[in-house]
PDB file of N, CA, C and O in Angstrom:
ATOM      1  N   UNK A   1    -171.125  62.295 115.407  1.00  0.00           N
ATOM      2  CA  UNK A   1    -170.151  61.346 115.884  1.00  0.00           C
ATOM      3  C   UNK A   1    -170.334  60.030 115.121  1.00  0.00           C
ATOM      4  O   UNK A   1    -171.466  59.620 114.862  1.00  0.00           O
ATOM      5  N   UNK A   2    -169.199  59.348 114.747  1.00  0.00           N
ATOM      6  CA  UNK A   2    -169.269  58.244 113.907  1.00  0.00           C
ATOM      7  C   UNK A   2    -169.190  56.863 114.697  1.00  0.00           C
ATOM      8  O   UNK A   2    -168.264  56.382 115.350  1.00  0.00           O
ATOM      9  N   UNK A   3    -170.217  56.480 114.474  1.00  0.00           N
ATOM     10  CA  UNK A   3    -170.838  54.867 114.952  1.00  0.00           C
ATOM     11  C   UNK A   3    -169.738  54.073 114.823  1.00  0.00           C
ATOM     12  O   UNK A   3    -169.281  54.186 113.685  1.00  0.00           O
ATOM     13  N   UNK A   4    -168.984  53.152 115.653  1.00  0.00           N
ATOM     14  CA  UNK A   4    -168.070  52.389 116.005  1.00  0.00           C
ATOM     15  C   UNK A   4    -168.887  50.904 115.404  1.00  0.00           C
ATOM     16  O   UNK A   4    -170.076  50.718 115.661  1.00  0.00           O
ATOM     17  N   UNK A   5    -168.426  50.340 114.939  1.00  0.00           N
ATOM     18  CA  UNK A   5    -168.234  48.725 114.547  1.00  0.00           C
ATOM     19  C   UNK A   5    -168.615  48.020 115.653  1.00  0.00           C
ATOM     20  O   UNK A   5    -168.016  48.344 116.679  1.00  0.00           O
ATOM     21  N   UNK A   6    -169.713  46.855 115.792  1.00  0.00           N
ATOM     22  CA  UNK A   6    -169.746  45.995 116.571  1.00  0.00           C
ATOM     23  C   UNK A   6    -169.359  44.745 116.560  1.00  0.00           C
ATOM     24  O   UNK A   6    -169.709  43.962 117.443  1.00  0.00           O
ATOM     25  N   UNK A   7    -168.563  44.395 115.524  1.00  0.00           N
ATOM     26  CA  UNK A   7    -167.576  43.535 114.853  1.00  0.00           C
ATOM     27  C   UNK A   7    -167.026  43.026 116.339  1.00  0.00           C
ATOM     28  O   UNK A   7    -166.849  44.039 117.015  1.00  0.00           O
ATOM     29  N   UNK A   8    -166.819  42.292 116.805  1.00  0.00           N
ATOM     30  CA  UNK A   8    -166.309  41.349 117.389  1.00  0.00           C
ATOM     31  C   UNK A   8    -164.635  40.586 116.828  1.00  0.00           C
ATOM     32  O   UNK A   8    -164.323  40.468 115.644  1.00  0.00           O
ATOM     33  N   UNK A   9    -163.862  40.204 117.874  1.00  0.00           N
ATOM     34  CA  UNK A   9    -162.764  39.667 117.165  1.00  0.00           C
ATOM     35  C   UNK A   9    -162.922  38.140 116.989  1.00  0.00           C
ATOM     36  O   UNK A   9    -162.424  37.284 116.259  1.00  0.00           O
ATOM     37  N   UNK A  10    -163.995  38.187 118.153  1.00  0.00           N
ATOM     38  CA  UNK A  10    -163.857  36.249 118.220  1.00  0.00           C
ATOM     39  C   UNK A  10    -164.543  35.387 116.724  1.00  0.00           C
ATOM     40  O   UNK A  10    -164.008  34.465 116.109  1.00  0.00           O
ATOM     41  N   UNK A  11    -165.771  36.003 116.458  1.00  0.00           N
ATOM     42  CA  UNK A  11    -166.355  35.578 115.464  1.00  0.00           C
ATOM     43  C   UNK A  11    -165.300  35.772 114.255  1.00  0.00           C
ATOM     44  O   UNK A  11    -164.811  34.801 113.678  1.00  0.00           O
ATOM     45  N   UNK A  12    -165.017  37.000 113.948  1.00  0.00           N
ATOM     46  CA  UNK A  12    -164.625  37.143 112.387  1.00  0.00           C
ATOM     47  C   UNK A  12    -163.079  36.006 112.904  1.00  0.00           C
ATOM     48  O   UNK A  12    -162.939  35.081 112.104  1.00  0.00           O
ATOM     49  N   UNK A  13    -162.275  36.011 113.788  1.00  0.00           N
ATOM     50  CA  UNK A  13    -161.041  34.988 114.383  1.00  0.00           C
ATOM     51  C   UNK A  13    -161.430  33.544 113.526  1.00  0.00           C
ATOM     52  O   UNK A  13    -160.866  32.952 112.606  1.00  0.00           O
ATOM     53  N   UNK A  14    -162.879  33.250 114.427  1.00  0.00           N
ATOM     54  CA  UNK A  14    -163.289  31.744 113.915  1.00  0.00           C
ATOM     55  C   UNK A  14    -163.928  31.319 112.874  1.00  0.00           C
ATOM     56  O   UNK A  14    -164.253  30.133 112.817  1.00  0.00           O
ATOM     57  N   UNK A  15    -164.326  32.471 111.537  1.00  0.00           N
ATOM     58  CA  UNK A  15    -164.960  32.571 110.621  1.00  0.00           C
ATOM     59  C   UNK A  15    -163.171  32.464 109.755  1.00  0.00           C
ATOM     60  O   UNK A  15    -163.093  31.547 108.937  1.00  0.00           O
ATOM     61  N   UNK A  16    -162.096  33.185 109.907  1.00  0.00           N
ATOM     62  CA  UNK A  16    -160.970  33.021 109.359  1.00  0.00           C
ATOM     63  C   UNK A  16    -160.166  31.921 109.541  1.00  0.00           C
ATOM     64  O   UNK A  16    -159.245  31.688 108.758  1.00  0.00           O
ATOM     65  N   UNK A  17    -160.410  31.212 110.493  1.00  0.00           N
ATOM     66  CA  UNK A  17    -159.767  29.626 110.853  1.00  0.00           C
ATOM     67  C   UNK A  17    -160.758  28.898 110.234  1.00  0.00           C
ATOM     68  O   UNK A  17    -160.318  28.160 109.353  1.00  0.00           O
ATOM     69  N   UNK A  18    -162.394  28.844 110.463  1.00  0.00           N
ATOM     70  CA  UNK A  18    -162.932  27.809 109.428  1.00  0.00           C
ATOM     71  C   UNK A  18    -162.849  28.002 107.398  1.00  0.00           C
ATOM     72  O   UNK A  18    -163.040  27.106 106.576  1.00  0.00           O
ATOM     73  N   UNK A  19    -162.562  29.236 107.175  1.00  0.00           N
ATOM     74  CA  UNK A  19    -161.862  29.639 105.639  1.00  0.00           C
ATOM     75  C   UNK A  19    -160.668  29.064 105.668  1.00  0.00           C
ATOM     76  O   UNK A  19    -160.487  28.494 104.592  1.00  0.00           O
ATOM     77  N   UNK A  20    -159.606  28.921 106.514  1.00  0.00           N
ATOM     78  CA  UNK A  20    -158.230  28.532 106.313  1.00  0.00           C
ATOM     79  C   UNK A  20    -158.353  26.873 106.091  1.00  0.00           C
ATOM     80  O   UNK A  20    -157.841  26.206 105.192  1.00  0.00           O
ATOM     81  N   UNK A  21    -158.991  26.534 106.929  1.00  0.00           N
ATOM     82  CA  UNK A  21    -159.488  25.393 107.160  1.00  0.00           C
ATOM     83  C   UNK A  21    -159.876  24.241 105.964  1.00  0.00           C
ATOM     84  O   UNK A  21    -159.285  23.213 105.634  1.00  0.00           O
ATOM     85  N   UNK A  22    -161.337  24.971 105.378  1.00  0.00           N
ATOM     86  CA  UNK A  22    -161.619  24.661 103.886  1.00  0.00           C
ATOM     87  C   UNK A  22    -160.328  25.274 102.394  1.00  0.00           C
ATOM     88  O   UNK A  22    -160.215  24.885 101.231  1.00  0.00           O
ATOM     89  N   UNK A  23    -159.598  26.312 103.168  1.00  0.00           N
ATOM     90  CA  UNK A  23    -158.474  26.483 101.999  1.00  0.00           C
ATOM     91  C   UNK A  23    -157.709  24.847 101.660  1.00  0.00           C
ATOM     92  O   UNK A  23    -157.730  24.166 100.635  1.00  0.00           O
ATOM     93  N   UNK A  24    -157.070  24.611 102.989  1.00  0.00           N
ATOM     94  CA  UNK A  24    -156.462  23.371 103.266  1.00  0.00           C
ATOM     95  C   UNK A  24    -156.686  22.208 102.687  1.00  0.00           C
ATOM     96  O   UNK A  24    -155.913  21.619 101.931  1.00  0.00           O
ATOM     97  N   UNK A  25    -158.209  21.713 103.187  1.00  0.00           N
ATOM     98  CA  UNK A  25    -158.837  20.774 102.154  1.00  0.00           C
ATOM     99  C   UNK A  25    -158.860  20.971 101.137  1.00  0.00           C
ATOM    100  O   UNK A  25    -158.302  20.076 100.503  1.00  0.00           O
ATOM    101  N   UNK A  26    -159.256  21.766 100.530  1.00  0.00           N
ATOM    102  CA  UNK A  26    -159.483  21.774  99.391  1.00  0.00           C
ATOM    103  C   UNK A  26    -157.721  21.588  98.380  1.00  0.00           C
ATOM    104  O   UNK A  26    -157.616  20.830  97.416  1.00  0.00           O
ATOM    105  N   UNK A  27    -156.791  22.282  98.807  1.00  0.00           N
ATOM    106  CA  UNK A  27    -155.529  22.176  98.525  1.00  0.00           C
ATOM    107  C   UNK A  27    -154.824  20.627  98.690  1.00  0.00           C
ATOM    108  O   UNK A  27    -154.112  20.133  97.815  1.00  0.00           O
ATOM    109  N   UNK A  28    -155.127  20.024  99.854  1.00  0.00           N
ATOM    110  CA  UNK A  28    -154.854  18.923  99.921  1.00  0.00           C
ATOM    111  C   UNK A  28    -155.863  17.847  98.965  1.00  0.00           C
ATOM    112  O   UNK A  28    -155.415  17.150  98.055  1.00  0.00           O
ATOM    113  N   UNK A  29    -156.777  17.871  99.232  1.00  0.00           N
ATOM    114  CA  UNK A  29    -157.540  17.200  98.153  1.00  0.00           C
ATOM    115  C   UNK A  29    -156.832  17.295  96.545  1.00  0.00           C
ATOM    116  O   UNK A  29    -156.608  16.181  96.070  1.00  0.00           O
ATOM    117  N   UNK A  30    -156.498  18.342  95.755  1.00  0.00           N
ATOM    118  CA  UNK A  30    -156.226  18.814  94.876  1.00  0.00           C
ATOM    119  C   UNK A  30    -154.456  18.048  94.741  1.00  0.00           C
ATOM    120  O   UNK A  30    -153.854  17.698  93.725  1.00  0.00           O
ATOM    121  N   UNK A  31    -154.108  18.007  95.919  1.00  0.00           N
ATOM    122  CA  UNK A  31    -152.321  17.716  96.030  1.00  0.00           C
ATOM    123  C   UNK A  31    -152.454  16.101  95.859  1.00  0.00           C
ATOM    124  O   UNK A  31    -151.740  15.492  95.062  1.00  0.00           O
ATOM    125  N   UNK A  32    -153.349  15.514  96.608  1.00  0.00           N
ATOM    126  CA  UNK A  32    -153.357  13.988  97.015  1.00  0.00           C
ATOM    127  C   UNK A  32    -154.260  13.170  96.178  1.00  0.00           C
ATOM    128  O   UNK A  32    -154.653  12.033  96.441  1.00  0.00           O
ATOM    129  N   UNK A  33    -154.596  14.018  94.946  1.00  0.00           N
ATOM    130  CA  UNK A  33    -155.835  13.139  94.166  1.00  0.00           C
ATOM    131  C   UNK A  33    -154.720  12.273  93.385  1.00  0.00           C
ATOM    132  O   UNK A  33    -153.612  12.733  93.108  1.00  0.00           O
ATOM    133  N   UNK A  34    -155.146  10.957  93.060  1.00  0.00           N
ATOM    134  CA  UNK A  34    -154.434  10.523  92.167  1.00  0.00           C
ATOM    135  C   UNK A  34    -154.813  10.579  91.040  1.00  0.00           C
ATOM    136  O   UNK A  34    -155.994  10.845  90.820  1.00  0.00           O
ATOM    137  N   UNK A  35    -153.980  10.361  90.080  1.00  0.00           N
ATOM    138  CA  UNK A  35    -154.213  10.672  88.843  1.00  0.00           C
ATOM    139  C   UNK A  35    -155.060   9.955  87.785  1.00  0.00           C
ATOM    140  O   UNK A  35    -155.671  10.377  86.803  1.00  0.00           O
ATOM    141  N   UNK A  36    -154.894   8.722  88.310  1.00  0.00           N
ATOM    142  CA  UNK A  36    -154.838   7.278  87.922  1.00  0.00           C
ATOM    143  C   UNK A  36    -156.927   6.929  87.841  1.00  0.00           C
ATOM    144  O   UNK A  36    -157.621   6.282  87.057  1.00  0.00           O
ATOM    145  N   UNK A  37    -157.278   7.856  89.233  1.00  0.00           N
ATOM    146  CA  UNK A  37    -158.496   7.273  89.718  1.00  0.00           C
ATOM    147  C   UNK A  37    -159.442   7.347  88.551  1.00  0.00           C
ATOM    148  O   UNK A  37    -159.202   7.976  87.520  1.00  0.00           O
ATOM    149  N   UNK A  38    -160.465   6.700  88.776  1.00  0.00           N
ATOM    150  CA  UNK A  38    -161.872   7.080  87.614  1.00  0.00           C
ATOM    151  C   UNK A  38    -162.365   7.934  87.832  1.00  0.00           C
ATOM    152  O   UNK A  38    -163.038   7.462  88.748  1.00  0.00           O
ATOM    153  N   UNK A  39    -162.733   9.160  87.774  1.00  0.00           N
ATOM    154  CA  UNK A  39    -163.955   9.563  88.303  1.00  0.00           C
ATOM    155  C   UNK A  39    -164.167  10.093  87.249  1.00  0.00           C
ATOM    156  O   UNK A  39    -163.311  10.816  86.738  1.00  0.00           O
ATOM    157  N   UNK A  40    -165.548   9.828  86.576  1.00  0.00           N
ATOM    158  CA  UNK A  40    -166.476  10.728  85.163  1.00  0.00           C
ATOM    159  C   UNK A  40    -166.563  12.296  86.002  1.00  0.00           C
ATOM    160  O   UNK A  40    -166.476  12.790  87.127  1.00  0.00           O
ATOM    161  N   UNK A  41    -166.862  12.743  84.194  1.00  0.00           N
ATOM    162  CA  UNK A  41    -167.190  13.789  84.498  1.00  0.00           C
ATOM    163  C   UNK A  41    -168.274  14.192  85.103  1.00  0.00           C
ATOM    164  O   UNK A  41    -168.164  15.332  85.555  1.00  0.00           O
ATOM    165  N   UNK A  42    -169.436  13.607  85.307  1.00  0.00           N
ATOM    166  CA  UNK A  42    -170.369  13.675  86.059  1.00  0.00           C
ATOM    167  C   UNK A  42    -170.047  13.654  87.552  1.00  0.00           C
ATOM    168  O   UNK A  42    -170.726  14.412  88.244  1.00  0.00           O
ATOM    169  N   UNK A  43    -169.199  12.973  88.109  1.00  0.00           N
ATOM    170  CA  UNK A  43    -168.582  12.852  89.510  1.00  0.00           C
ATOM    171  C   UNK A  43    -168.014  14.261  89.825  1.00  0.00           C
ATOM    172  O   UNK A  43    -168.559  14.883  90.736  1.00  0.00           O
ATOM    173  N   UNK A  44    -166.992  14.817  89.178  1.00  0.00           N
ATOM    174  CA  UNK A  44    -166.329  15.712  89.318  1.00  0.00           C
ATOM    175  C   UNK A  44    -167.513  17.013  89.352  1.00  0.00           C
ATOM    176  O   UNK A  44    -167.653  17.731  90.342  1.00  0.00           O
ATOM    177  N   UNK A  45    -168.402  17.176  87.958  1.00  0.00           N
ATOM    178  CA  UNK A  45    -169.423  17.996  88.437  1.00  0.00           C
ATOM    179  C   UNK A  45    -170.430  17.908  89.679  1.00  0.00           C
ATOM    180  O   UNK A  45    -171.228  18.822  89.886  1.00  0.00           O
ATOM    181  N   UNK A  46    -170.363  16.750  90.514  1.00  0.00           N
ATOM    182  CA  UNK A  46    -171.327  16.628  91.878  1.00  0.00           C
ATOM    183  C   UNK A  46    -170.248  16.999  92.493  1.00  0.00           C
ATOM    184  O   UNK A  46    -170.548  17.920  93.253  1.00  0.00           O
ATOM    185  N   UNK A  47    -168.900  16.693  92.564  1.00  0.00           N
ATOM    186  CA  UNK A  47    -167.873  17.648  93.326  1.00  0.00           C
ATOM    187  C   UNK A  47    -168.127  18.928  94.166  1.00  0.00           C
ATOM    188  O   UNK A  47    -168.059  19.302  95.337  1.00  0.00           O
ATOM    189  N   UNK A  48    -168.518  19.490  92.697  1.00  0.00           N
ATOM    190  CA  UNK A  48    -168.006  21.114  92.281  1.00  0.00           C
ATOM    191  C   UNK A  48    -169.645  21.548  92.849  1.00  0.00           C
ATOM    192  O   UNK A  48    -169.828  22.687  93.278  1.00  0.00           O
ATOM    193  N   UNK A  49    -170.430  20.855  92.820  1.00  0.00           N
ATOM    194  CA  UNK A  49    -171.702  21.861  93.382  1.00  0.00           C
ATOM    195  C   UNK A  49    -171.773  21.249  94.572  1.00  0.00           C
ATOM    196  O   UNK A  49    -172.355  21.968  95.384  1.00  0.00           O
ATOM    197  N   UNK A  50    -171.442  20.274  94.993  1.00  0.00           N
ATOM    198  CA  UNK A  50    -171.579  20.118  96.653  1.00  0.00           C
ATOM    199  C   UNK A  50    -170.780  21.110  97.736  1.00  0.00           C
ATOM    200  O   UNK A  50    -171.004  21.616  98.836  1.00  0.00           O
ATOM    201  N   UNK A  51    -169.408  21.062  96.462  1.00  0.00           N
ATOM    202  CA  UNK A  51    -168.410  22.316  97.894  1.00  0.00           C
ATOM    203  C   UNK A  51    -169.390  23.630  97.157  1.00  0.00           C
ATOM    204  O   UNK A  51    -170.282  24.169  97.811  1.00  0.00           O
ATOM    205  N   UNK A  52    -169.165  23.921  96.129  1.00  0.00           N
ATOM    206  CA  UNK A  52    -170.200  25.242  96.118  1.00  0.00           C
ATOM    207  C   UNK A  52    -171.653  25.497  97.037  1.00  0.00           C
ATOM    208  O   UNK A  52    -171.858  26.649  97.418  1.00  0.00           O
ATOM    209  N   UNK A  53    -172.416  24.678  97.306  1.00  0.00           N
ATOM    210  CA  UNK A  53    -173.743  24.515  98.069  1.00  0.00           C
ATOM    211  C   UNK A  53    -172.939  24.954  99.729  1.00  0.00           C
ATOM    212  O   UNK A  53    -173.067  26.010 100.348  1.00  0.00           O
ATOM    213  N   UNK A  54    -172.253  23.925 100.048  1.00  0.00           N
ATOM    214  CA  UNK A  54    -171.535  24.546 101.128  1.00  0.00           C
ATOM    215  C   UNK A  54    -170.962  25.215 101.665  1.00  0.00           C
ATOM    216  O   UNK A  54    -170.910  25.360 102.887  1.00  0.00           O
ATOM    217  N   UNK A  55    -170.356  25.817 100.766  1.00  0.00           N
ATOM    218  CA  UNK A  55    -169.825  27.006 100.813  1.00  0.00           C
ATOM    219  C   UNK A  55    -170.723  28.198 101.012  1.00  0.00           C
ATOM    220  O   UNK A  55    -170.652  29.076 101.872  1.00  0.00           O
ATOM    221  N   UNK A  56    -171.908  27.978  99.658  1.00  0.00           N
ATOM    222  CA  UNK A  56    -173.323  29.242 100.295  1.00  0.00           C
ATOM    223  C   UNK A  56    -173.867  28.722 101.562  1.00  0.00           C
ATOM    224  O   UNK A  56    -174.059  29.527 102.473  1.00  0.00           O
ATOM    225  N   UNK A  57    -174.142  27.454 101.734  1.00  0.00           N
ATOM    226  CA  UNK A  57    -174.687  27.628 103.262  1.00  0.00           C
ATOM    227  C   UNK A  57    -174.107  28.287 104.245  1.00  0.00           C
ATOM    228  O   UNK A  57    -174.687  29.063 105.004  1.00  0.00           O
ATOM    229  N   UNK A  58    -172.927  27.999 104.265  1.00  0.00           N
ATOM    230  CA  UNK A  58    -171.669  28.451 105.069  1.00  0.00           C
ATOM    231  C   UNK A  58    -171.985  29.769 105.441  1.00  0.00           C
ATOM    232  O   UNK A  58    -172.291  30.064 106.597  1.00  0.00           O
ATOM    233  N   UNK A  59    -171.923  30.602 104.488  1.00  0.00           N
ATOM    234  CA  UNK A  59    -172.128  31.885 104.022  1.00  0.00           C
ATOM    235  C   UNK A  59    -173.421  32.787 104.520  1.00  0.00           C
ATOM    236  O   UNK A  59    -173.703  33.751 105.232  1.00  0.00           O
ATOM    237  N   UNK A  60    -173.942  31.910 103.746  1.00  0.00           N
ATOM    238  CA  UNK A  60    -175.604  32.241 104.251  1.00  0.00           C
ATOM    239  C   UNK A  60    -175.744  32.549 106.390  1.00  0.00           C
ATOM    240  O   UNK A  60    -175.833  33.387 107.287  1.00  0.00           O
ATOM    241  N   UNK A  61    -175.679  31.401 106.124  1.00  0.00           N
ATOM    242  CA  UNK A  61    -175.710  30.916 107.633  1.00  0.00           C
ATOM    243  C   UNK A  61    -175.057  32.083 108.833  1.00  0.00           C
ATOM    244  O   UNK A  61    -175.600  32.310 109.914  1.00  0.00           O
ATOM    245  N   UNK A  62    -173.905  32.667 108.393  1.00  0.00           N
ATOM    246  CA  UNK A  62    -173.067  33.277 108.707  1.00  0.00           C
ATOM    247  C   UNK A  62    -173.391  34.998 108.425  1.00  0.00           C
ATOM    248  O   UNK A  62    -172.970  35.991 109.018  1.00  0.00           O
ATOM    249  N   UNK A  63    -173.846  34.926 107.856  1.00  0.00           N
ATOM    250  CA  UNK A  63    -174.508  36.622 107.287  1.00  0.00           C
ATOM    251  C   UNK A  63    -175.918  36.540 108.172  1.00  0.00           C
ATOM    252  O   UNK A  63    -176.196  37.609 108.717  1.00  0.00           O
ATOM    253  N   UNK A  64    -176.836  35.468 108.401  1.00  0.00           N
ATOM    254  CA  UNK A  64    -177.769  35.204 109.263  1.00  0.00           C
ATOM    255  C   UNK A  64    -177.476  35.954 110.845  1.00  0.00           C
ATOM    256  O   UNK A  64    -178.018  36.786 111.571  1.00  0.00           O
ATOM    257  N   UNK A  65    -176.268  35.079 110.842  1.00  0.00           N
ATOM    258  CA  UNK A  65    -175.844  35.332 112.402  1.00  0.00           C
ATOM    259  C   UNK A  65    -175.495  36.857 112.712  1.00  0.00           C
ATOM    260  O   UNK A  65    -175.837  37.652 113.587  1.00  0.00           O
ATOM    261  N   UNK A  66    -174.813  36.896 111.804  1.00  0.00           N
ATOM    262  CA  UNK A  66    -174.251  38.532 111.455  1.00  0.00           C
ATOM    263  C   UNK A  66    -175.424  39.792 112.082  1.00  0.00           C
ATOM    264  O   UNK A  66    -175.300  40.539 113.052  1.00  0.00           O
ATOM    265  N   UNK A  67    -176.761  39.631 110.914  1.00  0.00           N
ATOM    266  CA  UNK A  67    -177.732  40.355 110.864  1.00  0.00           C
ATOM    267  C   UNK A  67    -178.713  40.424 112.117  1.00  0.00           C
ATOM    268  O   UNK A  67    -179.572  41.229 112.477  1.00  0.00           O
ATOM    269  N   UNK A  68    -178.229  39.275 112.603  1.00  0.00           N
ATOM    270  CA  UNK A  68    -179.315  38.715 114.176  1.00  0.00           C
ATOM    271  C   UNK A  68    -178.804  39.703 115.338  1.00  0.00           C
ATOM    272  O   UNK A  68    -179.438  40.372 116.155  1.00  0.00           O
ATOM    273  N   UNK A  69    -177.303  39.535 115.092  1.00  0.00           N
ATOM    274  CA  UNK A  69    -176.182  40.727 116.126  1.00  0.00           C
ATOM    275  C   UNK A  69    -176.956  41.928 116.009  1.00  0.00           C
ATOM    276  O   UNK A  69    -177.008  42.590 117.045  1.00  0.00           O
ATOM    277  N   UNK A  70    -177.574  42.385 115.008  1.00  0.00           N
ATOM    278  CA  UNK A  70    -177.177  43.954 114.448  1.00  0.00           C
ATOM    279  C   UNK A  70    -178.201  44.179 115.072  1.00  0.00           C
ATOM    280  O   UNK A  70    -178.191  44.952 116.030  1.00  0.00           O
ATOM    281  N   UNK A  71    -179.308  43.550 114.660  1.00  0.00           N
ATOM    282  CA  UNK A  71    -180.673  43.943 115.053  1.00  0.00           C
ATOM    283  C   UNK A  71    -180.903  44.345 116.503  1.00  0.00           C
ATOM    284  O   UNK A  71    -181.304  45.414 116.964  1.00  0.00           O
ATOM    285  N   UNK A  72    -180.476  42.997 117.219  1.00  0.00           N
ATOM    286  CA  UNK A  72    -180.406  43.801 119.188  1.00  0.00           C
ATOM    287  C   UNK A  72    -180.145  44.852 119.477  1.00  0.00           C
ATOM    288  O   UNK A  72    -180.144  45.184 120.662  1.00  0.00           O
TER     289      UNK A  72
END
């Protein structure tokens, strides 16, 4: 007999609203930057690894929780 999923709707629900979420920002950020502003390239690269870092924590964090379920 084949083992049923303990997948939950609420988690993966609020794991897809906080992704929609960061889609948004990130889109709006991208829509509302002005053009005009300074930012070096050095700025733009602390950008790009801060949402990346957060994004793995995010992640991380979340596969944590995941694996904690399974184990019980």
């Amino acid at each position: 007999m084949a083992r049923r999923s303990k997948l939950r709707v609420g988690p993966t629900l609020a794991i897809g609203v906080l992704t929609l979420m960061l889609c948004l920002g990130i889109g709006l950020l991208y829509i509302g930057w002005h053009p005009d502003s300074s930012l070096s390239l050095t700025g733009f690269i602390a950008m790009t690894l801060g949402l990346l870092a957060a994004i793995i924590l995010g992640i991380g964090l979340a596969l944590l929780v995941h694996r904690n379920r399974r184990d019980d």
